[in-house]
C-alpha positions as CSV (number, residue, x, y, z in Angstrom):
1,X,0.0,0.0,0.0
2,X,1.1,3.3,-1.1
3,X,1.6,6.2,2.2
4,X,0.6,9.8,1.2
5,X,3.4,12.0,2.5
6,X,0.9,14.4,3.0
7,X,-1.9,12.1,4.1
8,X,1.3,10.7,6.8
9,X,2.1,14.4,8.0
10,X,-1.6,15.8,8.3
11,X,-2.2,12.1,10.5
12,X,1.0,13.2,12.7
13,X,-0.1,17.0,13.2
14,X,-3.7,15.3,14.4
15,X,-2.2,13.6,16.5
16,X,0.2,16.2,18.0
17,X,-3.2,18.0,18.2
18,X,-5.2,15.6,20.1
19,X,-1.7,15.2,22.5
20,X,-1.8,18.6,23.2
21,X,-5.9,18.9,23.6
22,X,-5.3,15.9,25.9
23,X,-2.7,17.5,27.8
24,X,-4.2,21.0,28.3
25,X,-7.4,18.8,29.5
26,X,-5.8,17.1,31.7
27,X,-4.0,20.6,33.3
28,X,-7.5,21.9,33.2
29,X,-9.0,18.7,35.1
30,X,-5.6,18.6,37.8
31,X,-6.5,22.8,38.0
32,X,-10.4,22.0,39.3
33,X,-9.1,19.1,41.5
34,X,-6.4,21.1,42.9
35,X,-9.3,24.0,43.8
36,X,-11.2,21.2,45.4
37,X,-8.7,20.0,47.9
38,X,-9.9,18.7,51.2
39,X,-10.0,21.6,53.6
40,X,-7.8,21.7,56.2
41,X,-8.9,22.2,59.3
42,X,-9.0,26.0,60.2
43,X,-5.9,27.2,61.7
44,X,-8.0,28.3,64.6
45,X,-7.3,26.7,68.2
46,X,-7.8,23.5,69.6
47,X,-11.0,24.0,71.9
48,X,-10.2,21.8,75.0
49,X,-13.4,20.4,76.8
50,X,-12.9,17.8,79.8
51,X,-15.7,16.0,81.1
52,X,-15.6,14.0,84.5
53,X,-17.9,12.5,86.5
54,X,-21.7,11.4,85.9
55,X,-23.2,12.3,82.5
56,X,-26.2,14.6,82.5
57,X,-27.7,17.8,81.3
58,X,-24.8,20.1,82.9
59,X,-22.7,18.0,80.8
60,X,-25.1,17.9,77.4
61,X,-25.2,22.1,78.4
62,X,-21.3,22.0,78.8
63,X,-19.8,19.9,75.5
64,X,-22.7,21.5,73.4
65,X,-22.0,25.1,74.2
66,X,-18.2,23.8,73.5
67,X,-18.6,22.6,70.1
68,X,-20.6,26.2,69.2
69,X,-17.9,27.8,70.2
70,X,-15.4,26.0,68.2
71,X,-17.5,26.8,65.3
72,X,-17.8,30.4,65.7
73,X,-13.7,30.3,66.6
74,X,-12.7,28.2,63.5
75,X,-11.2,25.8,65.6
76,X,-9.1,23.0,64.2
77,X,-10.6,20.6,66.2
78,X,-12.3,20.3,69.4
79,X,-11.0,17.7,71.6
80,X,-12.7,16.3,74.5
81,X,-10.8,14.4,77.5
82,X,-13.4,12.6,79.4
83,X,-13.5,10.1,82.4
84,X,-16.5,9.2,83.5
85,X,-18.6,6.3,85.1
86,X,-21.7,6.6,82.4
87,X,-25.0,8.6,83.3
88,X,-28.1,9.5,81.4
89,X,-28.5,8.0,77.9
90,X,-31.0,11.4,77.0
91,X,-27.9,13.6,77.6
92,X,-25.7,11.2,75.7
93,X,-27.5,11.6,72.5
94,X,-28.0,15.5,72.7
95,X,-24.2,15.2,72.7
96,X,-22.9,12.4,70.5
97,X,-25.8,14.4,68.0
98,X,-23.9,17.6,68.3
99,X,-20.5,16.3,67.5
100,X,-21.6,14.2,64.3
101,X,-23.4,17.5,63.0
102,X,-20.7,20.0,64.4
103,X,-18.8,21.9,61.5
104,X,-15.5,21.2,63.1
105,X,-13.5,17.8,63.9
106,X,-14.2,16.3,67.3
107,X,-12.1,14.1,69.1
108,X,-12.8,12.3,72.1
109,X,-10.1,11.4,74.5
110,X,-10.2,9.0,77.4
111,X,-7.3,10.6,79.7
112,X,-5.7,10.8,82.0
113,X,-3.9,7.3,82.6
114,X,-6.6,5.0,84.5
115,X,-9.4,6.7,83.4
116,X,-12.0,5.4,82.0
117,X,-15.3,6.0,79.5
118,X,-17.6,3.6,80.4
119,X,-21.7,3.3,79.5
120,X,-22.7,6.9,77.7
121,X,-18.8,8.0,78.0
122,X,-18.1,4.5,75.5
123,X,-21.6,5.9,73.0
124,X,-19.3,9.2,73.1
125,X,-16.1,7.8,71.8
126,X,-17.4,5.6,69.3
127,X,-19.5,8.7,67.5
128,X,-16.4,11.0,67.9
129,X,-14.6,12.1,64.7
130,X,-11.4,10.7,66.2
131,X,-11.5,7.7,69.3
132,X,-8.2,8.4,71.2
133,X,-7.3,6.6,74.6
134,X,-4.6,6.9,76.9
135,X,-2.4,4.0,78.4
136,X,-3.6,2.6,80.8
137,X,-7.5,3.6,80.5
138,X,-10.9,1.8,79.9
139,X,-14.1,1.7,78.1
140,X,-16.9,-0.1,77.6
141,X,-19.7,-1.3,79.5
142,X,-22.2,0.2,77.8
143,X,-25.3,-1.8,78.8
144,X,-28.6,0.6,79.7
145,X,-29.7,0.9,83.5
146,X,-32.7,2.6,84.6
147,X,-32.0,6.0,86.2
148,X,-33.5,8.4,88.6
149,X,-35.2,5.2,90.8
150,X,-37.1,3.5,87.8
151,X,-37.9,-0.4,88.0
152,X,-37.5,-2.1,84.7
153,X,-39.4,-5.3,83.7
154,X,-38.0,-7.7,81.6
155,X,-39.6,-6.3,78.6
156,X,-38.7,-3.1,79.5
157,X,-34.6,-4.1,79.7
158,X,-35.1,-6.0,76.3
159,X,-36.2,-2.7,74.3
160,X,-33.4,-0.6,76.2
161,X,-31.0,-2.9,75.1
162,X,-31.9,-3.2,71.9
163,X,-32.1,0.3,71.2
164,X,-28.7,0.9,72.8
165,X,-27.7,-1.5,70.3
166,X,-28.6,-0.3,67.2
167,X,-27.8,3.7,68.3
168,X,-24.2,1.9,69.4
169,X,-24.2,0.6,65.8
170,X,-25.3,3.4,64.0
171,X,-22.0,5.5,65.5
172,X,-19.6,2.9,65.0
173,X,-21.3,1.8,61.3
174,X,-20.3,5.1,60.7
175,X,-16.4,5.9,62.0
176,X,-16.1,2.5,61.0
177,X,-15.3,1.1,63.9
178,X,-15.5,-2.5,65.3
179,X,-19.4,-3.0,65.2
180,X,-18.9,-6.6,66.9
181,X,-16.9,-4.7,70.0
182,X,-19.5,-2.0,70.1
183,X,-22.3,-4.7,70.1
184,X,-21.1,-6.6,73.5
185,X,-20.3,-3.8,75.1
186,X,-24.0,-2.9,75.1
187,X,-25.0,-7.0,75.1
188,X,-22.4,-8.5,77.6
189,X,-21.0,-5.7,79.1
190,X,-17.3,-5.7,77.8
191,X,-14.8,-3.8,78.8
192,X,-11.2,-3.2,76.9
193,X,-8.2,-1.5,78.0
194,X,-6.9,1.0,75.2
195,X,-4.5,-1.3,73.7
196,X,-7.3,-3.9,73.1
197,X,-9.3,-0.8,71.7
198,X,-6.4,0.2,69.4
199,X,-6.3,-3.7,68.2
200,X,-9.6,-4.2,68.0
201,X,-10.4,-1.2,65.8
202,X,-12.1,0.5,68.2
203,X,-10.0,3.8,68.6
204,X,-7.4,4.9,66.4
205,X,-5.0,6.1,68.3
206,X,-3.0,5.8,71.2
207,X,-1.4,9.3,72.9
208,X,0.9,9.7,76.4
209,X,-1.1,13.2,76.5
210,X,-2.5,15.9,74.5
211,X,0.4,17.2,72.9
212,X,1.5,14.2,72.0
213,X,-2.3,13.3,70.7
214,X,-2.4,16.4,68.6
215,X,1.2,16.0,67.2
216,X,-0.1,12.6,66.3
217,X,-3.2,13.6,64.5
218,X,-1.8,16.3,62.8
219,X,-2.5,15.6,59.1
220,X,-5.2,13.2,59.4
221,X,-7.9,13.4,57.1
222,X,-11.1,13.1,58.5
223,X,-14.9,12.9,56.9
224,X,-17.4,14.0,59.0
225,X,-19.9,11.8,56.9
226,X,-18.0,9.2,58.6
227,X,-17.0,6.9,55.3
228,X,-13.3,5.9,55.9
229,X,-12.7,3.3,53.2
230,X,-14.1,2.4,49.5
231,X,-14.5,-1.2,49.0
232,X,-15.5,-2.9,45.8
233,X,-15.3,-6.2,44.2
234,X,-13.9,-5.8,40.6
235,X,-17.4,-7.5,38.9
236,X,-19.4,-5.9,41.1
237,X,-18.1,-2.4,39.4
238,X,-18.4,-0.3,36.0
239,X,-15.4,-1.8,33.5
240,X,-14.5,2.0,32.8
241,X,-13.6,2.2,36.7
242,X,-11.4,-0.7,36.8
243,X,-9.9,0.4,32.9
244,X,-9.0,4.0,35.1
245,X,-7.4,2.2,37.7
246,X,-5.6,0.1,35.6
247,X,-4.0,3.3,33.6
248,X,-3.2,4.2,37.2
249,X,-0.8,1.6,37.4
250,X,-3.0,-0.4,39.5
251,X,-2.6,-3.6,37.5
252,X,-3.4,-6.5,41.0
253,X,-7.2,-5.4,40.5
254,X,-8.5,-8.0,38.3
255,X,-8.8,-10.7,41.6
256,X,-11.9,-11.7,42.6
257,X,-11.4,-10.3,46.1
258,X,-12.8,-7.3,48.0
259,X,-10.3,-4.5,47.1
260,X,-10.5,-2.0,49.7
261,X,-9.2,1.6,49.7
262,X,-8.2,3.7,52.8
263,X,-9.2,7.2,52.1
264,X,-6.8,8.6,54.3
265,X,-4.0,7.1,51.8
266,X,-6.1,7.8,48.9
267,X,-5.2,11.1,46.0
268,X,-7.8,13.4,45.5
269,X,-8.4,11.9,41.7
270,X,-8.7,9.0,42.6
271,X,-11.8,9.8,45.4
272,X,-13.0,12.3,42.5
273,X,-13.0,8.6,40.3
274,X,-15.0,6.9,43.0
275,X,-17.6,9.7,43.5
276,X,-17.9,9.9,40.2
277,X,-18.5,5.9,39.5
278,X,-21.2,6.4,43.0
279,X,-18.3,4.3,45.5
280,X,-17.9,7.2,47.3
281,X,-20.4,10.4,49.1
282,X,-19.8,13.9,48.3
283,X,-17.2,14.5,51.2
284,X,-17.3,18.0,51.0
285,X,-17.1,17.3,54.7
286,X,-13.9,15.6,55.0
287,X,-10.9,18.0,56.6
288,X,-7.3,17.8,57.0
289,X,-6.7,18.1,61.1
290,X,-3.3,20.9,61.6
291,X,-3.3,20.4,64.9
292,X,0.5,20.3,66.2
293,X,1.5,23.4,67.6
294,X,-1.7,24.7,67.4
295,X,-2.5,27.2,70.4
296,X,-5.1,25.2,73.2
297,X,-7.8,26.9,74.4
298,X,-9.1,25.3,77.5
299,X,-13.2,26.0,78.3
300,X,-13.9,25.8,81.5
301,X,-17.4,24.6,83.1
302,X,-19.8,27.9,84.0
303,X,-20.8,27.9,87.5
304,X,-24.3,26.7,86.8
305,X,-22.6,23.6,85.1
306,X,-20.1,23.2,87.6
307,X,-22.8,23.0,90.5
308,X,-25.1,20.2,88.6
309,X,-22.1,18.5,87.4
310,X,-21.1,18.3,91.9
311,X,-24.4,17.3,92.5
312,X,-24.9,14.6,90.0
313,X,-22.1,12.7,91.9
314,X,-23.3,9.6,93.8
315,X,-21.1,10.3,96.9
316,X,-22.3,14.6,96.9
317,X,-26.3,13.7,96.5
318,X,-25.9,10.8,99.0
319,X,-24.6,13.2,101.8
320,X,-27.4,15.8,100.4
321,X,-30.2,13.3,101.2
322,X,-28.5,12.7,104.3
323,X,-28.0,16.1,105.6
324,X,-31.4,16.7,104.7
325,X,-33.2,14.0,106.6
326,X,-31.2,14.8,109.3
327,X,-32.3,18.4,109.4
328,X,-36.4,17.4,108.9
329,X,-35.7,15.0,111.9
330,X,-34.5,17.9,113.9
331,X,-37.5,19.9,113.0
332,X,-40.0,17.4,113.8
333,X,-38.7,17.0,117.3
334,X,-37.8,20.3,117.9
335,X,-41.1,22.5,116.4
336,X,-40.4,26.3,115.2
337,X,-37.0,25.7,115.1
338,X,-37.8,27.0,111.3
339,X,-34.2,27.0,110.0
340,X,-33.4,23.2,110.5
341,X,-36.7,22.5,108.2
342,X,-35.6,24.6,105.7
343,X,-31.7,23.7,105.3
344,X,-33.7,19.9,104.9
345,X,-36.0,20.3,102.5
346,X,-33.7,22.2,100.1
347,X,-30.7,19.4,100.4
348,X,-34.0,17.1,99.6
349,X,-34.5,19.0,96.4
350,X,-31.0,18.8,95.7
351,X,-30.9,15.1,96.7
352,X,-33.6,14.0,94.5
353,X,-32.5,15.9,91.2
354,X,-28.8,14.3,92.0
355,X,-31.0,10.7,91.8
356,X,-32.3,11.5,88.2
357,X,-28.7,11.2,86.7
358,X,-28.2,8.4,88.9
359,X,-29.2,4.5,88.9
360,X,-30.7,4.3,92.4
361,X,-32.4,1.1,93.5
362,X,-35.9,2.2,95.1
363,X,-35.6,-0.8,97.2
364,X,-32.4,0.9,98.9
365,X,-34.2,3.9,99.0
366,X,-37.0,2.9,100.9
367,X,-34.7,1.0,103.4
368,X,-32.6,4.3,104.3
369,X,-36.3,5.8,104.7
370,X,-37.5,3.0,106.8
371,X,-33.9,3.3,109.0
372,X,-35.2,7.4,110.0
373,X,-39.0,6.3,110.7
374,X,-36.8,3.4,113.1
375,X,-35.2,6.8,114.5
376,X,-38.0,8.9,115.2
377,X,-39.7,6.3,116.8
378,X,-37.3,5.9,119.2
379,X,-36.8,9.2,120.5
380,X,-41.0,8.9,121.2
381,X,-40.6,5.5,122.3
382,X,-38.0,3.7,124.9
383,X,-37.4,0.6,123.6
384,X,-33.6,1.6,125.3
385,X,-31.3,1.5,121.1
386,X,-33.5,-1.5,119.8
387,X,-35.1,0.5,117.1
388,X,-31.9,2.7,116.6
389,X,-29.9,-0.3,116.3
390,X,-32.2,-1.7,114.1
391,X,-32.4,1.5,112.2
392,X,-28.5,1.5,111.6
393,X,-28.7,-1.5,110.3
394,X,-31.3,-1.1,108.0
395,X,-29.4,2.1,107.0
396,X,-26.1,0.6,106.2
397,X,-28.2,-2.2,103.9
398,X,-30.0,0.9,102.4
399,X,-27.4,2.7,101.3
400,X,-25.0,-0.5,100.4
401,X,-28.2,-1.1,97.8
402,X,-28.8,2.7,96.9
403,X,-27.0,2.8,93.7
404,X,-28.0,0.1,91.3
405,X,-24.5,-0.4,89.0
406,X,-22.3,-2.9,89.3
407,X,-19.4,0.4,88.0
408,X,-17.3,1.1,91.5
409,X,-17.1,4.4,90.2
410,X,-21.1,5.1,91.2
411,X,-21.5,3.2,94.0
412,X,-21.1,5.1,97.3
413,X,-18.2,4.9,99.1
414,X,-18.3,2.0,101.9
415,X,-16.4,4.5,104.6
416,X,-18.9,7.0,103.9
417,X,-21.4,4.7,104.5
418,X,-20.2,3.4,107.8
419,X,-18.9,6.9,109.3
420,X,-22.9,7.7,108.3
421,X,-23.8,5.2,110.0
422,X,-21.6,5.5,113.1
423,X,-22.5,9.0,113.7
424,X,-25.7,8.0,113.4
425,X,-25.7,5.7,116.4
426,X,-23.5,7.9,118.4
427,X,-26.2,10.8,118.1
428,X,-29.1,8.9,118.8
429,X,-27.2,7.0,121.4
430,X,-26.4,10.0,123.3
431,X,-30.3,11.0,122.4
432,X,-31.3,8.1,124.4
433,X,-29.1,8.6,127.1
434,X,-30.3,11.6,128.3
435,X,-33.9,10.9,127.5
436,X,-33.5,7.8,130.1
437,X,-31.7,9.7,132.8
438,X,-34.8,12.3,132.5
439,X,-36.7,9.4,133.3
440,X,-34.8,8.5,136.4
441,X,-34.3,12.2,137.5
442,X,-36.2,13.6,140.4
443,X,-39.1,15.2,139.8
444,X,-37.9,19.3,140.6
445,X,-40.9,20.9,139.1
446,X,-44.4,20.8,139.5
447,X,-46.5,19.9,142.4
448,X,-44.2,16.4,142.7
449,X,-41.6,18.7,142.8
450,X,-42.5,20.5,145.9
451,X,-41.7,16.9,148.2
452,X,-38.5,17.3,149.8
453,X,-38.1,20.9,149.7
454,X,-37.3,22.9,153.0
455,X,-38.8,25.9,154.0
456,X,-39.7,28.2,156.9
457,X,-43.1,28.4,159.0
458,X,-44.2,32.1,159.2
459,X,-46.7,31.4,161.8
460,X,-47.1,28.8,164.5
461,X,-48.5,25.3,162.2
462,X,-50.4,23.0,163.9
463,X,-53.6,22.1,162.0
464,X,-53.2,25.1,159.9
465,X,-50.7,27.7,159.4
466,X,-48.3,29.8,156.7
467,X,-45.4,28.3,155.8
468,X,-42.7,30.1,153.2
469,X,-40.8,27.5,150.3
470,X,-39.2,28.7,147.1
471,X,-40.0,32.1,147.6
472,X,-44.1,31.4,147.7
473,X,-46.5,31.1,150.8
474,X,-48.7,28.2,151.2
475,X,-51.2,26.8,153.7
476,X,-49.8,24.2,155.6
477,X,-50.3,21.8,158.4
478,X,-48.3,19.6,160.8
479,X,-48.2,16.0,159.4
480,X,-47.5,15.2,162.8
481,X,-50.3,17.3,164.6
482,X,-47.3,18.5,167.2
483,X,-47.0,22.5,166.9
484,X,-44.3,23.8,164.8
485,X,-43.3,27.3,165.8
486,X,-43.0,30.3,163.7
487,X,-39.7,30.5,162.1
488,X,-38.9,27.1,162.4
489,X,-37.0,25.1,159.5
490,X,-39.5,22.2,158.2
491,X,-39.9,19.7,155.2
492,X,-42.7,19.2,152.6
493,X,-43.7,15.4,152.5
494,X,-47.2,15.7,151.2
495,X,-48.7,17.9,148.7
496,X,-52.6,17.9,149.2
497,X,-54.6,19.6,147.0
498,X,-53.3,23.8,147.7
499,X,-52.3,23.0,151.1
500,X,-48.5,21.5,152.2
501,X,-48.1,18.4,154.6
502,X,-44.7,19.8,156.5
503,X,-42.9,18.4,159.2
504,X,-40.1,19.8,161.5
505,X,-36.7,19.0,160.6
506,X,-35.3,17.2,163.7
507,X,-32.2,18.3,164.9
């Protein structure tokens, strides 16, 4: 076949054409994907939150108003240390919901070394943006109690534990986190140290503090839609995607296996390629975390969050409730006192708001109730420290069952308990003391009282006469019937009616 010189040179100047179309397309296309870079996180300061103690609304109130400001500061991240024992599943949510829908990255961090995020605090850390742990810490134990007193039937903990499973889920599902892991520790009540976290693919990081957890994240992508990976099976996919690939120079894709693709390790055409192929959601969301040496800006509780975060601690409401039944006893037996009354119903109050945050056992309650009534009826009733004793007893059962969670960190303290319970007994024991040496006192007052007293005759007392005791004159008469003269010293032995039976003190 005979070649055109001129056909040959028009063919070669297409395709120097096409080459160079190609190539100024492909600038063009590297241009737009370099103007659609993940964002880095601003360049704002890290907002530092810590959370200890019971879960509740001072808490919800706390972390909430902390992830608004991080959004109106341009934070690069806002970082949460918590340790805490669990509390109310309501607050939990309000809070897990504002840190999947906050604008900035959240991380959740259990430190210091030996603290622990257990029952809402494990919820927390599993629908945080990044899971950290310290050494040395715990979480888990994530399986629903009822709070604030509540008895739950069997039905009842079947539907609380079911739906504590599937919100569990639903964060870890989406950080992609160990879902089996997440599921016992709502089922069985796991618990795993932060090395068995980091293996288990629960957290993703380990840190000796924050700076060394923020040097360690820095650079880290993050989505806040929560997709981490891309995973396909090459004939479950468009041809065209695997074709791209391939002219990627990813030529071990024609397997049968799952091929998966960590987005964190993944070039921005290539995640453009998945979107565009429908492997991957629009993660206009998805931030680059510049965290090292970024200035810390730690926000403190206010004092209204302070005070309901003190009083939602089991060992604070317990001595509330105390105090408080202490102070109504004191009224009852002492009426007007006013002040005593008052001081105890307010600590009540107190007392019973603490036990909505708190799993109390009613049966508990009602013993420490029944151990007062016990009381009270004592100091009406001599039974000489049987119903005290019986009260104490009733009291240290009481509050031994008051908490209902088998998590040391809510159950009141056993010394507290006991001292309680001590000074208990030593009150009413001194109480009862003196009410039985009243009982064997002398009557002094009254008509009773009058027997035994001396006085002096005024007049001459025979059958009648005036006779002068305790500063009063009365009508008296000899018991004897012998005279006693005026101004003679004589005894009272007989009270009768408004007249005194005296007789003459014998020399």
């Amino acid at each position: 076949m005979k070649i055109n010189k001129f056909d040959l040179k028009r063919s070669w100047t297409k395709r120097i054409a096409a080459r160079t179309a190609l190539l100024a397309a492909l600038l063009l296309a590297s241009l737009a994907f370099s103007t659609e870079k993940t964002p880095e996180a601003a360049a704002g300061p890290v907002v530092l939150l810590e959370v200890k103690g019971v879960i509740g609304h001072a808490t919800k109130n706390y972390v909430t108003r902390g992830v608004k400001h991080g959004e109106k500061t341009n934070a690069a991240a806002v970082l949460i240390t918590i340790d805490t024992p669990g509390g109310m599943m309501d607050s939990m949510k309000d809070i897990a919901t504002a840190m999947i829908n906050s604008k900035v990255p959240v991380v959740v961090y259990v430190y210091p070394s030996g603290a622990t995020a257990t029952s809402a605090g494990f919820f927390l850390l599993m629908a945080s943006d990044v899971a950290a742990m310290a050494p040395n810490t715990s979480a888990g134990s994530a399986h629903p109690v009822a709070m604030g007193g509540q008895q739950m039937d069997k039905t009842m903990k079947e539907k609380a534990a079911n739906y504590a499973v599937k919100l569990m889920e639903q964060y870890a599902e989406r950080r992609g986190r160990n879902i089996d892991v997440a599921r016992d520790a709502v089922l069985r009540s796991i618990s795993v140290t932060s090395q068995e976290a980091l293996d288990k693919g629960v957290i993703e990081i380990i840190a000796e503090d924050v700076d060394d957890l923020l040097s360690k994240i820095d650079g880290w992508t993050i989505s806040k839609s929560g997709q981490k990976t891309v995973e396909f099976t090459p004939g479950e996919v468009e041809p065209e995607l695997l074709d791209e690939l391939r002219a990627r120079g990813m030529e071990d894709i024609d397997g049968g296996e799952t091929i998966v693709f960590d987005l964190n390790e993944t070039d921005e055409d290539i995640r453009e390629l998945f979107k565009t192929h429908g492997l991957l959601d629009d993660d206009s969301g998805r931030f680059t975390l510049r965290t090292d040496g970024a200035p810390v800006e730690k926000l403190p509780m206010s004092f209204r969050e302070l005070f309901f975060q003190m009083i939602g601690h089991p060992q604070i409401a317990y001595i509330l409730f105390m105090i408080g039944v202490y102070a109504l006893i004191f009224e009852v037996t002492h009426p007007g006192a006013i002040f005593p009354g008052v001081v105890g119903a307010i600590c009540l109050v107190i007392a019973f708001t603490a036990f909505q945050v708190i799993p109390i056992n009613t049966v508990g309650l009602a013993l420490i109730v029944g151990a007062f009534v016990l009381f009270v009826l004592e100091i009406f009733i001599v039974s000489h420290g049987l119903l005290a004793l019986g009260g104490v007893a009733l009291m240290v059962v009481g509050s031994l069952m008051l908490v209902d969670s088998t998590d040391p960190a809510l159950q009141i303290n056993i010394w507290l308990i006991l001292s309680t319970a001590g000074t208990t007994a030593f009150l009413f024991g001194v109480a009862i003391a003196a009410v039985i040496a009243t009982h064997r006192k002398k009557v002094s007052t009254g008509r009773r009282g009058m027997i035994g007293i001396k006085g002096k005759t005024l007049t001459d007392v025979n059958t009648e006469g005036k006779f002068s005791v305790r500063g009063e004159i009365w009508n008296a008469r000899s018991k004897s019937g012998d005279p006693i003269l005026a101004g003679e010293s004589a005894i009272v032995v007989e009270v009768d009616g408004m007249e005194l039976v005296i007789e003459k003190i014998k020399a």
